[in-house]
ZATOR-243751 format. One line per 10 residues: number of its first residue (from 1); their letters; for each residue x, y, z of N, C-alpha, C, O. Coordinates in steps of 0.02 Angstrom, whole numbers. Example, Ala and Ser with C-alpha at 12.3 -4.5 7.8 and 13.67 -1.06 7.14 Angstrom:
% ZATOR-243751
1 = as = 660/-284/390/615/-225/390/660/-165/390/712/-166/423; 642/-112/354/684/-53/357/645/2/394/670/57/402 .
% end
This chain:
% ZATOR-243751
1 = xxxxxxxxxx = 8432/1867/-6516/8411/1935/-6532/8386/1936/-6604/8408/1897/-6646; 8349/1975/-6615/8296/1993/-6683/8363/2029/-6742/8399/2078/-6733; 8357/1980/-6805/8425/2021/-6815/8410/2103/-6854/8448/2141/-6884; 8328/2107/-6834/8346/2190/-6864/8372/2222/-6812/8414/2265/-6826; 8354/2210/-6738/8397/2245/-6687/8465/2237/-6695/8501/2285/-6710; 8483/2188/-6688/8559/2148/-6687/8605/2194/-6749/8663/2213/-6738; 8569/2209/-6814/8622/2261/-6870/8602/2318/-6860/8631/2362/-6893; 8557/2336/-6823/8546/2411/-6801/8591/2430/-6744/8617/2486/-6750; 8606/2395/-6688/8638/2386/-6648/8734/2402/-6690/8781/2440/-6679; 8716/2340/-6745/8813/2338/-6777/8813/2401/-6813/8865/2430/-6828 .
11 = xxxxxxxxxx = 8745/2426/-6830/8760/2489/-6847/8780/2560/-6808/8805/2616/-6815; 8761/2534/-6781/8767/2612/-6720/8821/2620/-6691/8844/2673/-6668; 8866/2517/-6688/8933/2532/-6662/8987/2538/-6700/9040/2555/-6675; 8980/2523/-6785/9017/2522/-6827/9025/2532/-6902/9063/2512/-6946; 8952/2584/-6895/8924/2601/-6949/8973/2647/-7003/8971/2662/-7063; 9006/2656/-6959/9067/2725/-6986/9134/2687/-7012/9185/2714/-7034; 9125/2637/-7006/9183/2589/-7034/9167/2552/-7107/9201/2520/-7146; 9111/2570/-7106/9081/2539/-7188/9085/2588/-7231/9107/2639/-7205; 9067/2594/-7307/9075/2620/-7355/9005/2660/-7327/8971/2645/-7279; 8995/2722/-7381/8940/2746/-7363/8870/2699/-7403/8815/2685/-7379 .
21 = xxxxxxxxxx = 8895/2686/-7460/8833/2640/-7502/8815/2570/-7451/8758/2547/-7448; 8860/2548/-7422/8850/2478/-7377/8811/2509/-7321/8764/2474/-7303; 8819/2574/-7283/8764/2608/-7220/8714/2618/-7271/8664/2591/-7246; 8701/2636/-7315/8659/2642/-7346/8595/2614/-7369/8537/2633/-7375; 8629/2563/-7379/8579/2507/-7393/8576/2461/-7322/8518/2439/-7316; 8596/2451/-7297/8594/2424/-7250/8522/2460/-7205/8470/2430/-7192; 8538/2525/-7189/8487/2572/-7140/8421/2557/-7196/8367/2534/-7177; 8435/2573/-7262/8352/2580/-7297/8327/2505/-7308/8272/2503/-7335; 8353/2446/-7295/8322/2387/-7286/8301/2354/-7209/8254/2316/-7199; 8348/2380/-7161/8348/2374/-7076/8290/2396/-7051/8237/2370/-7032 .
31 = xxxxxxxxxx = 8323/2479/-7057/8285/2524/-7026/8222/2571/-7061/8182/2611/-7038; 8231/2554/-7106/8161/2589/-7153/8118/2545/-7188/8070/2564/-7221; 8133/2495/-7183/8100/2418/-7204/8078/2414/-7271/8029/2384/-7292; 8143/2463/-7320/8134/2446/-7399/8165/2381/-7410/8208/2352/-7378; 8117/2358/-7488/8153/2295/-7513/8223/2305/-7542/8256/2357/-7537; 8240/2253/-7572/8319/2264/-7633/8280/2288/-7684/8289/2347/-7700; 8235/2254/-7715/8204/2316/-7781/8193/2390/-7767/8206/2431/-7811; 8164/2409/-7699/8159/2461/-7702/8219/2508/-7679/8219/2567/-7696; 8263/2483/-7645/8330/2501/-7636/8375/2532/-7703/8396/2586/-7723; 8374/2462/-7722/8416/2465/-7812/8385/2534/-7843/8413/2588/-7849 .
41 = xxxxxxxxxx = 8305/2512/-7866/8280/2586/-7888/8302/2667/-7875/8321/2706/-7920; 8295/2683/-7802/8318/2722/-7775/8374/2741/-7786/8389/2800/-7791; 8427/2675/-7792/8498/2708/-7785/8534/2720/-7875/8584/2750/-7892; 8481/2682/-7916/8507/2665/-7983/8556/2621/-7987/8600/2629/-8029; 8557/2558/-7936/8594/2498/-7950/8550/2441/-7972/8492/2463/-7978; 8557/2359/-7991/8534/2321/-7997/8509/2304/-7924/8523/2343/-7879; 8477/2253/-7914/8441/2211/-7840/8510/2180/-7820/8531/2188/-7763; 8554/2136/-7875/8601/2115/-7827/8644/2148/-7823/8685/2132/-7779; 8657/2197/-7856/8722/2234/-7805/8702/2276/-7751/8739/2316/-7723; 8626/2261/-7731/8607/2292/-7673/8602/2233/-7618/8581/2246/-7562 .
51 = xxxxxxxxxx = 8618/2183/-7633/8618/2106/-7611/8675/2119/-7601/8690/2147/-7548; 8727/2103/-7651/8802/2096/-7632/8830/2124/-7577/8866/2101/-7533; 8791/2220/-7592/8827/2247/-7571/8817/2269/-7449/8848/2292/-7400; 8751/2235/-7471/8726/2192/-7394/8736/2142/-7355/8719/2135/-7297; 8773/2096/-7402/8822/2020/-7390/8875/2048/-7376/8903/2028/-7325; 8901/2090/-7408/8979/2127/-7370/8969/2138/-7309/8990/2117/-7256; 8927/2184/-7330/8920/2253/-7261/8911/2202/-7195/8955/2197/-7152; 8864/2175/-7194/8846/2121/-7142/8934/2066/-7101/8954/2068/-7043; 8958/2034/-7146/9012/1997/-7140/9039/2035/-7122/9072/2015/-7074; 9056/2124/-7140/9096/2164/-7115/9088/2188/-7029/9126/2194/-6981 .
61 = xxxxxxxxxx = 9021/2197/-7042/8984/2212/-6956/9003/2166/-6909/9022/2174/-6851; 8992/2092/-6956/9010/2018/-6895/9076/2014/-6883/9094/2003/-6825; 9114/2020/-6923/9185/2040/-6924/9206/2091/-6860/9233/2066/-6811; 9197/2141/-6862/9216/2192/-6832/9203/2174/-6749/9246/2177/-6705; 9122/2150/-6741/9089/2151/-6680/9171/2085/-6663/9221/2094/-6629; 9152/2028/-6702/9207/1964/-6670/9261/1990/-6640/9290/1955/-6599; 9283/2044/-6651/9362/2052/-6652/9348/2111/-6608/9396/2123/-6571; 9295/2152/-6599/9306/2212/-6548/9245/2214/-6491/9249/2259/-6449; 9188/2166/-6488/9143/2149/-6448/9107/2202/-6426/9081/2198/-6371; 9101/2254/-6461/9065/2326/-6433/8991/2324/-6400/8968/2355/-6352 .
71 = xxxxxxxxxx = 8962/2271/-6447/8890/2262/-6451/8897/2199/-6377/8856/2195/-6332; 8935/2174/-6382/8902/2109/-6340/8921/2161/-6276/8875/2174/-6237; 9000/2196/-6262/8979/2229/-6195/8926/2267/-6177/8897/2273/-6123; 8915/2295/-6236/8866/2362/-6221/8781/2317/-6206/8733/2355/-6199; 8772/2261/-6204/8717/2229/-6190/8741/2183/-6121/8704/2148/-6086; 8812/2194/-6113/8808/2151/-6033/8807/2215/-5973/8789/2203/-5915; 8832/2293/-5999/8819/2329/-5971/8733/2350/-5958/8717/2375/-5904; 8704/2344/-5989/8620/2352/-6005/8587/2305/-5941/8540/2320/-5905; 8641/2229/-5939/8616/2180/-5901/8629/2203/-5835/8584/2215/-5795; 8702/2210/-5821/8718/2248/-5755/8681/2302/-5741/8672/2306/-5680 .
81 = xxxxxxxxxx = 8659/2340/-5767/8624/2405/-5744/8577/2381/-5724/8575/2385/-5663; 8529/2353/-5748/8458/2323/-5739/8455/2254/-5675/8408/2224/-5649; 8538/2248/-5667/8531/2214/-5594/8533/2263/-5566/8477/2284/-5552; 8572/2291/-5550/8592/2364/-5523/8505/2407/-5480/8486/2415/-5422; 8472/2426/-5562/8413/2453/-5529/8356/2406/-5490/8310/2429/-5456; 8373/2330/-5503/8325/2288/-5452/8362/2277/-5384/8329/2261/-5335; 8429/2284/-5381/8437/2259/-5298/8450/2341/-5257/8461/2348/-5196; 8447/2395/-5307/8420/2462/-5267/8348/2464/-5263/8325/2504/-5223; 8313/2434/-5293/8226/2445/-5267/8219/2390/-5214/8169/2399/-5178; 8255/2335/-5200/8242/2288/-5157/8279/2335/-5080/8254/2328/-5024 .
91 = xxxxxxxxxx = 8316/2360/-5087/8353/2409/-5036/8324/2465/-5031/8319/2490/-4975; 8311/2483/-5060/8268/2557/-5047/8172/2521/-4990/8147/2533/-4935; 8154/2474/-5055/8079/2455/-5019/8115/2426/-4942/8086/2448/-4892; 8155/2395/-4933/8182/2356/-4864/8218/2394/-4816/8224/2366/-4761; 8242/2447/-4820/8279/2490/-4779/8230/2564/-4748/8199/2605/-4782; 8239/2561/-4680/8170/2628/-4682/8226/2682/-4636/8200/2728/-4605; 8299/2672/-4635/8329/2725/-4604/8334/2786/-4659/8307/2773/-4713; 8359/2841/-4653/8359/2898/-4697/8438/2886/-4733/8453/2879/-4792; 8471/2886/-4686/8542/2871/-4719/8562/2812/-4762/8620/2813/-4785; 8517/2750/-4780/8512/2715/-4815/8469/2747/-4876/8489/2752/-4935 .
101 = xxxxxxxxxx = 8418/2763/-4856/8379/2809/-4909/8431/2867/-4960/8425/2880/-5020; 8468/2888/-4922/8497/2956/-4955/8558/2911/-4989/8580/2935/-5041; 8586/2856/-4969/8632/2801/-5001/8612/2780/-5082/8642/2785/-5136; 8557/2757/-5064/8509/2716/-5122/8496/2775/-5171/8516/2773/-5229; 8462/2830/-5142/8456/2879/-5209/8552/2897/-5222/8572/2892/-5280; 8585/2909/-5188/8664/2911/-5232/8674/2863/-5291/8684/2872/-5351; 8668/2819/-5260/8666/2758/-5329/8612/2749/-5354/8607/2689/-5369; 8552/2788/-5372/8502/2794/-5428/8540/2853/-5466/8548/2853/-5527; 8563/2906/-5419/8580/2936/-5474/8637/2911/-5523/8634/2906/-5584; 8695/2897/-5478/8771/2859/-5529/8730/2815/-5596/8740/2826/-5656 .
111 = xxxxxx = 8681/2763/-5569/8652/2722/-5617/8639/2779/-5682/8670/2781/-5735; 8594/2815/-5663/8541/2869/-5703/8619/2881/-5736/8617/2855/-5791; 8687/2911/-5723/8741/2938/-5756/8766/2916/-5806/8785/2944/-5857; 8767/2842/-5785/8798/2768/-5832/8757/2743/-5883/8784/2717/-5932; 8681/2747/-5880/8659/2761/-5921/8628/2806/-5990/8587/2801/-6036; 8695/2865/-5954/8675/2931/-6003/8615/2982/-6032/8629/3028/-6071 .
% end
């Protein structure tokens, strides 16, 4: 995985466990695609304590994910679903009774639920 997804991802599951300056810099180098100079500027720190303070944050994210796996389930659930919606289109295209039909949309919808 691309690791701007991959800390956008550790962000979303554990963003609230970091300091606010570590989400901070983290989102305006990730997700807004500023540099550390322009970070530092912004915040009135030096470049490396906008470095440092991204070497934490990060080890902290890898940390957290190791020990509580949020991210890796929440991408094997993504996987299951997406089996899920191919062996209901292989059942839906292959089945031409109605009561299989009205089956198959039940479990499009549960899917549609689980995916929120």
């Amino acid at each position: 995985m691309e690791e701007r997804v991959l800390i956008s991802l550790l962000l979303d599951f554990y963003g609230a466990l970091l300091t606010e300056r570590q989400r901070q810099c983290l989102v305006l180098h990730h997700e807004d695609d500023m540099s550390l100079a322009e970070i530092a500027e912004e915040m009135g720190v030096s470049r490396q304590a906008v470095y440092d303070n991204m070497q934490r944050a990060r080890q902290l994210l890898e940390m957290y994910e190791s020990k509580l796996h949020l991210v890796a389930q929440y991408e094997e659930r993504e996987r299951l679903m997406s089996a899920m919606r191919s062996e209901l289109d292989r059942l839906k295209a292959s089945v031409g009774r109605d009561e299989f039909r009205t089956s198959t949309n039940t479990l499009y919808q549960l899917v549609a639920q689980m995916e929120g």
